[in-house]
C-alpha positions as CSV (number, residue, x, y, z in Angstrom):
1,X,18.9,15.1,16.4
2,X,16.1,17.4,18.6
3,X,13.3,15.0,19.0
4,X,9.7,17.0,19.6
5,X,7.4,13.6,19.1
6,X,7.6,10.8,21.1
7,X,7.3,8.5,18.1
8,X,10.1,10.2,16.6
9,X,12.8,8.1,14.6
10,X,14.2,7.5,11.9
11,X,12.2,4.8,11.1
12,X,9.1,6.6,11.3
13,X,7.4,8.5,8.9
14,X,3.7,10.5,9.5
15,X,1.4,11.1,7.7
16,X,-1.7,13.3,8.1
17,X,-5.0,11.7,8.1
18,X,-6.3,13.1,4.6
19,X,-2.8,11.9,3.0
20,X,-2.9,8.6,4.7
21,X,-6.9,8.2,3.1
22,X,-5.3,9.2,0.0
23,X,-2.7,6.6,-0.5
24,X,-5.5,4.4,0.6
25,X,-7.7,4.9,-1.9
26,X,-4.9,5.5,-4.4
27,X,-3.2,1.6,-3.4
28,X,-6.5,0.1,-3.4
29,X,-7.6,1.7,-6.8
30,X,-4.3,0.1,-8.2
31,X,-5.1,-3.1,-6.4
32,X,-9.3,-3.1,-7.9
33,X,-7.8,-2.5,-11.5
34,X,-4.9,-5.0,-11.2
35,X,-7.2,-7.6,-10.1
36,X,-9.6,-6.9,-13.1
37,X,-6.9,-6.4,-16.0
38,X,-7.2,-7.9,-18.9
39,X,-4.3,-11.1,-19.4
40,X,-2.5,-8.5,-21.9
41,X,-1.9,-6.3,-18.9
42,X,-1.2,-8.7,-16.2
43,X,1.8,-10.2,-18.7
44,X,2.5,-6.9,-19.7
45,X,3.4,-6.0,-15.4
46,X,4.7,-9.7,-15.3
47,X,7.6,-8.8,-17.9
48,X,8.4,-5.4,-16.8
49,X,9.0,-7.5,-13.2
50,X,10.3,-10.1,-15.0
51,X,13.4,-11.7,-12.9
52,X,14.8,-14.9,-14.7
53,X,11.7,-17.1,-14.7
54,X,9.9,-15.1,-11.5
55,X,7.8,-12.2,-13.6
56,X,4.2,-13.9,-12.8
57,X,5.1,-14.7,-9.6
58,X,6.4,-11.1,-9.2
59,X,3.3,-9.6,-10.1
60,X,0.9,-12.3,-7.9
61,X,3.6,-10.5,-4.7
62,X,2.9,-6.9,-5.7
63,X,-1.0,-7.5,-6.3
64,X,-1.1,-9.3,-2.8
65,X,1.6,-6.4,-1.5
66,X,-1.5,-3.6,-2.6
67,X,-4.2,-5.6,-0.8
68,X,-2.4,-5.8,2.7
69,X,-0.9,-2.4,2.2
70,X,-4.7,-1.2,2.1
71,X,-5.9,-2.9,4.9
72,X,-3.0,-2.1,7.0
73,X,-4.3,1.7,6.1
74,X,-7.4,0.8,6.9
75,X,-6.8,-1.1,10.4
76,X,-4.3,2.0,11.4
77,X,-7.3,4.7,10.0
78,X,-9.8,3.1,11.8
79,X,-7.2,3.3,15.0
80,X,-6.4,6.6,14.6
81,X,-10.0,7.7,14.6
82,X,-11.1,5.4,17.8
83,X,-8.4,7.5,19.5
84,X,-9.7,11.0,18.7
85,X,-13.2,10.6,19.1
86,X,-12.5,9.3,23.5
């Protein structure tokens, strides 16, 4: 495979800067209305997640999954910009 970034691999994938805002703003959007569903919903996720006996705690992961998954956008955006503006 021809290599033309450094951080090239196949473990990497880039993003630009407006994309990477946007899947901010779109995980943390999931995450504010998760967090303020009604008990319907939040059994609704838990069964659609549902492993034998694991659906709540299922749904507690992914809701705690959105929150780091925002602020490791966040940290990394707030990186990113510290190294363009030196």
């Amino acid at each position: 495979m021809n290599r033309t970034h450094p951080d090239d691999s196949d473990d990497v994938v880039l993003l630009d800067r407006d994309d990477a805002e946007y899947l901010r703003d779109l995980l943390g959007r999931v995450e504010e209305w998760l967090r303020h569903a009604g008990y319907e919903t939040v059994e609704d996720l838990a069964e659609f997640l549902n492993t034998p006996g694991n659906g709540r705690l299922a749904a507690a992961g992914m809701l705690a999954s959105l929150g780091e998954g925002v602020a490791w956008l966040n940290l990394r955006l707030a990186d990113s910009g510290r190294r363009l503006t030196r």
